[in-house]
N, C-alpha and C positions, 0 to 999 in steps of 0.2 A: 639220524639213524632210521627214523621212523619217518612216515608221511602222513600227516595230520589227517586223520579221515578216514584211515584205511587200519582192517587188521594186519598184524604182520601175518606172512607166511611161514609154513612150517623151519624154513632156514634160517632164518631170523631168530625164529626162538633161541636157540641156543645164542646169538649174539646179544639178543636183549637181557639173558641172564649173565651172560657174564658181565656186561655193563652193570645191569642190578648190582652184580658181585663188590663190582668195585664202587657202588656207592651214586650209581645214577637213577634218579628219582624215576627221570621220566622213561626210564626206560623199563622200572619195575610200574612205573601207570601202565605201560602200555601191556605189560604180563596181565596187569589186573583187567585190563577190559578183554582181551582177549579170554582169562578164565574163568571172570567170575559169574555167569553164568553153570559153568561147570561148579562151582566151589557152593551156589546156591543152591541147586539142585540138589546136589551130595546131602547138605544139612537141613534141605525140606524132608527128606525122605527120613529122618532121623531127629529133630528137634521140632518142639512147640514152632508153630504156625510164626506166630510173634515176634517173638528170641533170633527169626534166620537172618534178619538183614545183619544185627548187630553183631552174631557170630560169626557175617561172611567177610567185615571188617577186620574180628581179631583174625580169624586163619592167616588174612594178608598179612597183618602186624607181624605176627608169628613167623608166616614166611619168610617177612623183609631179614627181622632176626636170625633165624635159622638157613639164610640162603649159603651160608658158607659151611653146609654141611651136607649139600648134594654133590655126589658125587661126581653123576656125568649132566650135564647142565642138557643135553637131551632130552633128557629123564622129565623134565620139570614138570610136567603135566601128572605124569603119576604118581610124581612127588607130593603133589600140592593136593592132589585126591586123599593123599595117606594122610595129609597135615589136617586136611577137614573132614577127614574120617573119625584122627586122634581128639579133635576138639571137639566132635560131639559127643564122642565117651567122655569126656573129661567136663564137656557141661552135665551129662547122665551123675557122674559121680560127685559133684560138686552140687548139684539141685537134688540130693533125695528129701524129701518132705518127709517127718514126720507127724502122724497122724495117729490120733487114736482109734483105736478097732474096733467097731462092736459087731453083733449079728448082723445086722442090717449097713454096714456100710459098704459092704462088697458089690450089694444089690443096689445101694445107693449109686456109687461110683459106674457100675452099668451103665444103670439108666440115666446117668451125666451124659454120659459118653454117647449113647444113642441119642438123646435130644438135641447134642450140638453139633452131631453128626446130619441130623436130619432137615435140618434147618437150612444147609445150603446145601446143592445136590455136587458140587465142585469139590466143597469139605468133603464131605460122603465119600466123594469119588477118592481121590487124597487120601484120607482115612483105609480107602480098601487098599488101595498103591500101597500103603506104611502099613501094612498086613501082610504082605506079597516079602517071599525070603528076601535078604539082602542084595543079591545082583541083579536079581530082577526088578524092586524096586527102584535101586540107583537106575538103573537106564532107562525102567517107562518115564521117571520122574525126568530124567534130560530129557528124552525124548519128545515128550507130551505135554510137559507144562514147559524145560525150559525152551523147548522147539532145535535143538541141535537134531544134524542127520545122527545116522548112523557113522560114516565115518570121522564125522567128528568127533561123535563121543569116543572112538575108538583111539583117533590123535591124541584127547585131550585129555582121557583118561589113564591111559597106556595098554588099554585091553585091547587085545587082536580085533579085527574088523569080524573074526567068524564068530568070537564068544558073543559080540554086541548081538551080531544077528540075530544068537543062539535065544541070548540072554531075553531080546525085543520080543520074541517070538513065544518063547516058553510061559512070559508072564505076561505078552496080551492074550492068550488063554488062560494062563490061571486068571487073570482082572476079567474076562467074560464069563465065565465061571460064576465066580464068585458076586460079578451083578447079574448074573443072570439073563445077560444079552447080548444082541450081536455088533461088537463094539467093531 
């Protein structure tokens, strides 16, 4: 179905999910290489630094599980966004830490936060990105760290080719902004 070596193209997709559907490996490998780029992306901008490779396996698991409840097998890319959307709330709700409070741990926790931020200027940068509202974060983060165009993220996401633009554009000024340069 596929040719060793090459992504598929967007026609495809839909034949590789329905293959998936009915239980062909290689044809849900070939969904994963084609998206997980996108599905890493998604759970950088959202999960500990650490934690993303290993959450970008369960979404697939998840997926494989759950493929027999997308509707239109078109769809799958904005599906598989929602799916690794759902599991970074769902690591947020399953990892809350309890900690004890006192005066000083608010300020403590800060200045955590600023020294491990300071330490690599990429972190840093990362850090202001996962500060940046949610739509704009997902797409600088494709954009910029995972290197898709624009209209890819806009294929692979399901978002229109204008919001990406919209999205690319609004939050590389807020990210200049907020480092203060001319990015």
């Amino acid at each position: 179905m596929v040719t060793a070596g090459r992504a598929p193209d967007e026609g495809e997709v839909g034949l590789l999910v329905a293959a998936a559907r009915e239980g062909d490996r290689g044809a849900f490998g070939a969904l994963y290489q084609r998206y997980a780029r996108m599905v890493h992306g998604i759970l950088l901008g959202r999960v500990p630094v650490g934690d993303v490779e290993d959450l970008v396996q369960d979404v697939f698991v998840r997926a494989m599980r759950q493929l027999h409840t997308l509707r239109d097998v078109n769809c799958f890319g904005g599906w598989l966004a929602t799916v690794a959307r759902n599991r970074a709330n769902d690591y947020h709700r399953r990892s809350v830490e309890l900690v004890e409070l006192n005066e000083e741990a608010p300020n403590q926790a800060a200045e955590k936060r600023r020294n491990s931020e300071a330490a690599d200027d990429g972190a840093a940068i990362l850090g202001v990105i996962r500060g940046l509202p949610e739509a704009y974060r997902e797409t600088l983060i494709l954009r910029l760290v995972e290197g898709m165009t624009g209209p890819e993220i806009a294929e692979r996401t399901g978002l229109t080719a204008g919001s990406v633009r919209v999205n690319l554009h609004r939050g590389m000024q807020m990210l200049r902004e907020k480092l203060g340069t001319k990015v």
